[in-house]
PADO-762962 format. One line per 2 residues: number of its first residue (from 0); for each residue x negated, y, z of C-alpha. Coordinates in nm, 4 decimals, always signed. Layout:
<pts>
NUM	X Y Z  ...;
</pts>
This chain:
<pts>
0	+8.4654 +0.1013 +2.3994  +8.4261 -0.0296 +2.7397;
2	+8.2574 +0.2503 +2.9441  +8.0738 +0.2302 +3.2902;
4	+8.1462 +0.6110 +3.4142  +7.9196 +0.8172 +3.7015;
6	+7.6138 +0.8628 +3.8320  +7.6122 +0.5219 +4.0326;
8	+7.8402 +0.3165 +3.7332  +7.5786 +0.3893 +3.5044;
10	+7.2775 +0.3274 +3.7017  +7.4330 +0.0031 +3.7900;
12	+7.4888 -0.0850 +3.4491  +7.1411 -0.0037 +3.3636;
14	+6.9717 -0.1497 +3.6361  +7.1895 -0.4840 +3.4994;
16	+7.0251 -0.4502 +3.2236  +7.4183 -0.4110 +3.0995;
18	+7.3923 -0.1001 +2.9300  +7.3344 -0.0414 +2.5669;
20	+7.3581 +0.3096 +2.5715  +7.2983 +0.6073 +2.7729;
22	+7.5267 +0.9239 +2.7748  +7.3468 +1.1749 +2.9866;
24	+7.5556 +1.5554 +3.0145  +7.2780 +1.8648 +2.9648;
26	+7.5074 +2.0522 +3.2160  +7.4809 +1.7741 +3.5449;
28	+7.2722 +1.8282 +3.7539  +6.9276 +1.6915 +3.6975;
30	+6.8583 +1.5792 +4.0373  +7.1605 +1.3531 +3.9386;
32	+7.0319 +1.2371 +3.5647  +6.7061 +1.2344 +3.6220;
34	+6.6797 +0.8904 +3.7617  +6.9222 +0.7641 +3.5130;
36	+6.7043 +0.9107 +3.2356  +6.4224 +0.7706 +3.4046;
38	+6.5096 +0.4059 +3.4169  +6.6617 +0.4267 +3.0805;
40	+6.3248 +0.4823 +2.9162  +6.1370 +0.2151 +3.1366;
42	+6.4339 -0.0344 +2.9968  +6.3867 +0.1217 +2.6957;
44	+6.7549 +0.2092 +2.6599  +6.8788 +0.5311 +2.4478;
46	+6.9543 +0.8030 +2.6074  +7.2399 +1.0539 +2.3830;
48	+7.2472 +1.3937 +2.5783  +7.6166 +1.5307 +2.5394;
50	+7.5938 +1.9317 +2.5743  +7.8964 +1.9507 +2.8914;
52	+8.0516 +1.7060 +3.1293  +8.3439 +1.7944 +2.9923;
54	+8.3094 +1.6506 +2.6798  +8.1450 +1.3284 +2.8397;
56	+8.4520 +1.2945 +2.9799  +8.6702 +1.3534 +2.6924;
58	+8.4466 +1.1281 +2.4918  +8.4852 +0.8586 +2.7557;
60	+8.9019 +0.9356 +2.7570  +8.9017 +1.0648 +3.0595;
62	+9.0479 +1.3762 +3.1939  +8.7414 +1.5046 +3.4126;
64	+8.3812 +1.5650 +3.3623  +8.1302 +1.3081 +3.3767;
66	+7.7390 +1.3409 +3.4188  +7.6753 +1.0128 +3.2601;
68	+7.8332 +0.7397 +3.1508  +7.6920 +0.3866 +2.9662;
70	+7.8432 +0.1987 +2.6434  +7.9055 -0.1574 +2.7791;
72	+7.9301 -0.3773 +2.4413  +8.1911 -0.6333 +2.4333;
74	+8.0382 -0.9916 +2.4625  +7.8320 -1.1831 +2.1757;
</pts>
């Protein structure tokens, strides 16, 4: 799956209007998410909350945490 990864990757993404789905970590830091969460709901995009960064990560195959991250589908 082609990933956009981070804070700024995934706002991007969403504020593209690229973005078909929202991973959002419970463990980041909200002052991080909470925009991302935000625009997410006024694109009305879904927003999956992951319970740890690390497993965003690992779930994105990558070997670090991640706060968020957004499911870029491949084209039509």
């Amino acid at each position: 799956m082609p990933w956009k990864i981070g804070t700024k990757q995934t706002t991007k993404a969403v504020e593209q209007g690229l973005a078909a789905r929202v991973f959002v970590a419970r463990d980041a830091d909200p002052r991080l998410t909470g925009k991302i969460v935000e625009l997410c709901r006024q694109a009305e995009i879904e927003v999956e909350w992951v319970d740890r960064m690390a497993d965003l990560g690992r779930r994105c195959g990558i070997d670090v945490g991640a706060a968020s991250a957004a499911w870029i589908p491949d084209g039509p």
